[in-house]
N, C-alpha and C positions, 0 to 999 in steps of 0.2 A: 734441855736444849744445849746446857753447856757441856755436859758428859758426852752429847753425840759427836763431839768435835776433838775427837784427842790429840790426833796425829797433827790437824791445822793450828790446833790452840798450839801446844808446844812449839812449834816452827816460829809462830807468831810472838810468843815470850822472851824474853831476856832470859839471861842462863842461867841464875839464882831464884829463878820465878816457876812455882809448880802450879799446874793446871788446876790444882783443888782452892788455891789462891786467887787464879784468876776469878772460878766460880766464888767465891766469899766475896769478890769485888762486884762483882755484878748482881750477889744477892741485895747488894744495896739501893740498887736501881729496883728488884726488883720489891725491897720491902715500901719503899720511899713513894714507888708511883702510885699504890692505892691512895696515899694524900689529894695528891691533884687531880688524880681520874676521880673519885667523888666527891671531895670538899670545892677541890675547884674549877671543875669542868662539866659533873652531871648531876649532881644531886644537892649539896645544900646552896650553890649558889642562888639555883631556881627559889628553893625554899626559902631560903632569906630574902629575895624579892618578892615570893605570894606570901607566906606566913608572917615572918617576923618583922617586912619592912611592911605589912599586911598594902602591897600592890599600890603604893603610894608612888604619884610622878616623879617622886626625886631616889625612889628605892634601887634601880638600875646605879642610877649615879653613887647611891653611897654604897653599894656593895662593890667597886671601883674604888672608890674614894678611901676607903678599909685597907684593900690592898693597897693601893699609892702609896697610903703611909708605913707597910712594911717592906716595901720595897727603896721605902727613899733608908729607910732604917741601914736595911741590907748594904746601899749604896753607902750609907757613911763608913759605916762599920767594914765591910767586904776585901778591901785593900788591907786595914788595920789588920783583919782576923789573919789574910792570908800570911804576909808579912809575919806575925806573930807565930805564925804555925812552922814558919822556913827555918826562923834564927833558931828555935825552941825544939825543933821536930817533935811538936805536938798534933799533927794531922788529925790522930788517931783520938787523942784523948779529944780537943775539938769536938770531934765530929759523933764523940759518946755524947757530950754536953747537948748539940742542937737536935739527936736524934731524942735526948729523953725530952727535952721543952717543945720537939713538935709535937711528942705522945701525949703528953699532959695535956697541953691545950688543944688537941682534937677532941682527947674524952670529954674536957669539960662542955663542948660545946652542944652536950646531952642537955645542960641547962638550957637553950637556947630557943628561946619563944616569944611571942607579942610582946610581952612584959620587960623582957630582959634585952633588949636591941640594944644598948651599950654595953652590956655584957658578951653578948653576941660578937661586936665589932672589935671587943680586946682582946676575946679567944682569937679571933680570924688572925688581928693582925701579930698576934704573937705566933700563934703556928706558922702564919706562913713566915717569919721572917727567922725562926730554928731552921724550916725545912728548907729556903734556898739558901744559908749559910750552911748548910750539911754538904746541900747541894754541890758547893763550892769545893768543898773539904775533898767531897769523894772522888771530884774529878781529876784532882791531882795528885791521886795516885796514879790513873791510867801513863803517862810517860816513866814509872818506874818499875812497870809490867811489862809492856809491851815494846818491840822491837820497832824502832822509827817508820819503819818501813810497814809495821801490822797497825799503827795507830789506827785507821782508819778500819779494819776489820775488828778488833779487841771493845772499840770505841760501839761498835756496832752493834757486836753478842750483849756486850752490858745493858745498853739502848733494848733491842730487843728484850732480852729477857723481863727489863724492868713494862713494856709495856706487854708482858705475860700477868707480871707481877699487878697492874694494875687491873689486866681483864679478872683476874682469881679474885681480890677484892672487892670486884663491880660484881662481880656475878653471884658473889655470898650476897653481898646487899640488896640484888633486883633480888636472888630467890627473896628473902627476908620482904623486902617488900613484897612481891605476889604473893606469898603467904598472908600479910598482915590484911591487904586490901581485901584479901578474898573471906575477910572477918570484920569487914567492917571497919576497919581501924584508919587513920585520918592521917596528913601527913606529919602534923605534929607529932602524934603518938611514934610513928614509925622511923620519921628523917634523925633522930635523937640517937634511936638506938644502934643506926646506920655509924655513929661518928665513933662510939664504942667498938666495932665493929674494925673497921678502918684505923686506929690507935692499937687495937691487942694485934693486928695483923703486924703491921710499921715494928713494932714491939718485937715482936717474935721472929719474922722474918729475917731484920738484923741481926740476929746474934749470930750467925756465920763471920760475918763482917769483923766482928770487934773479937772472936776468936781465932778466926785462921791468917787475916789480913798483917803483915808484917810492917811496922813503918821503918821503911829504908833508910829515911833522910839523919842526918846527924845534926846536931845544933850547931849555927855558925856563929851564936853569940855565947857570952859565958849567962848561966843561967842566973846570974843576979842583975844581967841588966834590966833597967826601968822601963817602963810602956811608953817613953817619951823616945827614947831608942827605936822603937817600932816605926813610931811616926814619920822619923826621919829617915829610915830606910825609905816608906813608901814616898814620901817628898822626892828622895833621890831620885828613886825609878820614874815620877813623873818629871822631874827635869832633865831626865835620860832620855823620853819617851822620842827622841827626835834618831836616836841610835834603830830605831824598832818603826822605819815607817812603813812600812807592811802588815804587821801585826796593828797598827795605829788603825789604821783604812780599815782592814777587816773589823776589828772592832765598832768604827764608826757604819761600816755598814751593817754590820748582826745590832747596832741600835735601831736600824728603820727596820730590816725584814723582822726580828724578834715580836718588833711592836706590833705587826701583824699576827705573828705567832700569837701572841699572847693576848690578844684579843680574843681571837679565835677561841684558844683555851679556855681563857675566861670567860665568855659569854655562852659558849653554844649550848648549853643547856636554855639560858635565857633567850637566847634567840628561838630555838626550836619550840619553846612553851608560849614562848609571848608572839612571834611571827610568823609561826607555822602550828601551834596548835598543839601541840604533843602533850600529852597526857606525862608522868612521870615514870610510869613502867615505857610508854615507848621512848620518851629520853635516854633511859635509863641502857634502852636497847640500841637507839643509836649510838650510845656512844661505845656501849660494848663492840657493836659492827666496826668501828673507826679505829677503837684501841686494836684489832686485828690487822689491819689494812696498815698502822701504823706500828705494829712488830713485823711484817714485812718489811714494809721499808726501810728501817731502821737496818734489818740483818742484810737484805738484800744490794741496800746500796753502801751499808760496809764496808763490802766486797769491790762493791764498784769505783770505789771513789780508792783503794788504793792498785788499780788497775788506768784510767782514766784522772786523778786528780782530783783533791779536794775542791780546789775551784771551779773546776769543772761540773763536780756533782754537787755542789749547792747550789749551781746557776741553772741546773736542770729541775731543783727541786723548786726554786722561787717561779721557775715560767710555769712549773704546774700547781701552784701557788695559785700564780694569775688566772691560769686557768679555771680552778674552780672556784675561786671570789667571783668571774666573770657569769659564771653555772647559777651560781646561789642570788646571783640580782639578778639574773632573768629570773629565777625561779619565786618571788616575793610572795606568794601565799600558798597554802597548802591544796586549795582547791584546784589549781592551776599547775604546780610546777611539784607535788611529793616526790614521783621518781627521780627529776633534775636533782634535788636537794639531796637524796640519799647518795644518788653518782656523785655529786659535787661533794658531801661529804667524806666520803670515802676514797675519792682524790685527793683531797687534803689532808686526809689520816697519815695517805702514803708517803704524801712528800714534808710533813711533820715529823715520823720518825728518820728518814732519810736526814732530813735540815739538821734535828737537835745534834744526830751523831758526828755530820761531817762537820759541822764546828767546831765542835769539844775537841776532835781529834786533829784542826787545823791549830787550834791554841797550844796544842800541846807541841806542832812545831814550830811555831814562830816564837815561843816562847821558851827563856834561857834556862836548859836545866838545872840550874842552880837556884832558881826561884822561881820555882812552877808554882807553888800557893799562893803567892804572890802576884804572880801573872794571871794564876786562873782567880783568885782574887777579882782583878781587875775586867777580866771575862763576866763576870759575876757582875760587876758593876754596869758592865754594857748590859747585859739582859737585862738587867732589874729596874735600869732608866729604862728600858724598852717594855717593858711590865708595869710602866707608870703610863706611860703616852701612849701607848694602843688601847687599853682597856679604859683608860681615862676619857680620852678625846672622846670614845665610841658612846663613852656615859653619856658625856655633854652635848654630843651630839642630839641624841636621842632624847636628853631631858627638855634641850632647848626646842627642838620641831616636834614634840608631842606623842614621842614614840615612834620616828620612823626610822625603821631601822635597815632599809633599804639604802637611807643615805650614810649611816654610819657604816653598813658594809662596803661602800665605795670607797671610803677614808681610810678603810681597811684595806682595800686593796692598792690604794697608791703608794703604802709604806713599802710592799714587795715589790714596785718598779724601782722605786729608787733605790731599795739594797741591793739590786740587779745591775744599775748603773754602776754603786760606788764598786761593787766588785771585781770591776773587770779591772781596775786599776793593781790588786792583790797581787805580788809574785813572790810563789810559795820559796823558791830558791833562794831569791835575793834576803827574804825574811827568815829563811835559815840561818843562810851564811852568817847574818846579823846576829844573831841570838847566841850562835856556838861563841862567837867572839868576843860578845857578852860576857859568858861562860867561863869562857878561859880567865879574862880580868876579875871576875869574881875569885877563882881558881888562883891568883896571882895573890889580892887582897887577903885572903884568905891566910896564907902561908906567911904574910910579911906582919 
């Protein structure tokens, strides 16, 4: 996808920036998404509620409660790592470190069965808290690729690709499964080998990344200073934060809509197996349908959001948001509403990859380029609160009334009105203007 683009990619790039770079940037999107398309959105979440938490009342909740703890992880650490990577221009070696300990700890989680449930919950939460610290890393290189003016389309192609990256993954694994069922074989035997599977992919597909990918930034500190140095950097920037009130709001609103996001992400395997009925091969197939629907949107609104505006096109993504949370609680059981739920899902694919991309590339303008790891850092901390409270609440929800997960899907749907609200407050200009002037005082520090 990224070769069919040359004449656009180039126009799109900064003028030290080759198109064979941009694709190594965005191989990382696309090696990274097989993680969360199967570990955390269609395949072992499910399993670690029927198998290994063996479909026990509080099983929902603590495979929630697993992540919370690598996301509250992420949020200490997030600020520090970005920080650490600006002064150091370590992006690159970072972001080698969180991709080899999400690998490690997806294979290990081949151990993973009745037996081993606290085994199980150290793999989870160590992978996932490499893989959204990666996460972190890779996004800020996108403002050192891309032209102010392509963020939004550069932002897009990576976005897309990576949710290619994660239908290739999903779809070794479903074959792998329909093979396996069609022998008899059980989910334990099969969900194991799925996580080997997803680790050699993550594995191999990165290495574009960490060969072609140039780190631009230069050190702004000398390299003997201490990690207590780091700290007060990021101390600084949040007693700055009143310079950045645009970027502030945006942030606080991607903490309520994310947390809808990331509900969603996280459970709809469990939704689909526990509320609708789905077998794991048709899990497996909606979510493959969904990961399409959402490399659409992702490339398609791209496009649209640096024609129209960033605020503009995440405030079109949130109402179709609404829309299909609104879809999927009419639609409460499989007898009654399947077709609703597969529309409803597949509107929410759409406006899922559209959402992810037009943020990442809104942070990368309101945010000072002089400390974009930093900033996107702090990006990183808004998602990953919002990765604790959507998928948390939905647990508790649902642990507390007995399973119903009709009322957890409402609770879900009130995080996307209110990041609808705080958004309209967001003015991308005035939150420029702010950040270049930033920039320059960094620029000033710098020299004296």
């Amino acid at each position: 996808m990224m070769k069919s683009q040359p004449r656009h990619s180039q126009s799109a790039l900064k003028s030290d920036v080759r198109p064979r770079e941009l694709w190594a940037w965005a191989m990382y999107d696309f090696a990274n998404s097989g993680f969360t398309t199967v570990v955390i959105t269609a395949l072992f979440n499910a399993y670690f509620v029927a198998v290994v938490a063996g479909n026990a009342p509080w099983a929902t909740f603590a495979w929630t409660a697993a992540l919370s703890v690598s996301y509250a992880l992420i949020i200490i650490s997030a600020p520090l790592i970005g920080a650490f990577a600006d002064q150091h221009a370590a992006k690159k070696q970072l972001l080698a470190i969180t991709t080899l300990g999400c690998v490690l700890f997806t294979a290990l989680l081949w151990f993973a069965q009745p037996e081993t449930l606290w085994f199980a919950i150290v793999c989870v939460i160590a992978a996932n808290f490499f893989f959204g610290s990666g996460e972190n890393l890779i996004a800020a290189f996108l403002p050192e690729l891309a032209k102010s003016r392509a963020l939004g389309r550069v932002s897009g192609w990576g976005w897309s690709l990576g949710y290619l990256g994660g239908l290739f993954t999903l779809g070794l694994c479903l074959a792998y499964v329909t093979w396996a069922e069609a022998r008899g074989m059980g989910a334990s035997a099969y969900v194991p080998v799925t996580m080997l599977i997803t680790a050699g992919i993550f594995a191999l597909a990165s290495l574009p990344t960490f060969l072609l990918l140039k780190e631009r930034a230069v050190p702004s500190r000398a390299e003997d200073r201490r990690l207590r140095d780091t700290w007060r950097e990021v101390g600084q920037t949040l007693r700055q934060i009143r310079q950045f009130t645009d970027l502030a709001r945006f942030l606080l609103c991607s903490l309520f809509y994310q947390a809808g996001i990331q509900a969603v992400i996280t459970l709809a395997a469990i939704y689909a197996s526990q509320a609708m009925g789905f077998s794991t091969r048709e899990t497996l197939l909606l979510i493959f349908a969904v990961n399409i629907t959402a490399a659409i949107g992702a490339f398609l609104f791209g496009h649209v959001q640096d024609r129209i505006g960033h605020v503009r096109t995440i405030a079109l993504t949130l109402i179709g948001w609404i829309g299909a949370i609104g879809l999927l609680w009419a639609a409460p059981d499989a007898s009654a509403g399947l077709t609703v739920f597969w529309i409803a899902a597949n509107l929410a694919g759409l406006c899922l990859g559209a959402a992810q991309s037009a943020g990442r590339a809104l942070v990368g303008l309101l945010a000072p380029p002089s400390r974009l790891a930093e900033f996107y850092g702090f990006w990183g901390l808004s998602v990953k609160l919002s990765s604790i409270a959507g998928p948390l609440t939905y647990g508790v929800v649902t642990w507390v009334s007995g399973g119903d997960h009709r009322s957890a899907l409402l609770l879900t749907g009130s995080y996307f009105v209110v990041g609808l609200i705080l958004l309209f407050g967001v003015k991308v200009a005035r939150g420029r203007r702010a950040a270049l002037r930033a920039a320059r005082v960094d620029g000033v520090a710098s020299r004296s």
